[in-house]
C-alpha positions, 0 to 999 in steps of 0.5 A: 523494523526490517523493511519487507516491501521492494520497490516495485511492491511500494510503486504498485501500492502508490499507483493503486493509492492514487487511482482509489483517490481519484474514483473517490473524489471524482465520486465514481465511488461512494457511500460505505465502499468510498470509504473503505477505499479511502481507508485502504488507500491511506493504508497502502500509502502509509506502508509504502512510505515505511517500506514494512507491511505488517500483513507480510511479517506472519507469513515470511513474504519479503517483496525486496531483494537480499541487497535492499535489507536495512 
């Protein structure tokens, strides 16, 4: 799998991960939207941990420069 997420991409996803979490377990947000929250935190951290975002892939975005492809 081609890595299209640069760093700063992956570092904003993480960033926003985190703050989802905390406005859920600090029950700022609950209920359905809670839960989707979560869900796209879980995401979020996932494709930042494999460095590909499947959503990118279709429509030819690449966040990551020619030096950081693997």
């Amino acid at each position: 799998m081609k890595l299209n997420m640069g760093n700063t991409d992956r570092i904003i996803r993480v960033v926003v991960a985190i703050v989802l979490g905390v406005l859920y377990f600090t029950g700022l947000i609950t209920g359905t939207i809670g839960i989707v929250a979560m869900v796209l935190a879980a995401v979020f951290i996932l494709t930042s941990l494999v460095g590909t975002c499947p959503l990118y892939l279709p429509f030819g975005i690449r966040t990551n420069s020619k030096k950081d492809k693997k």
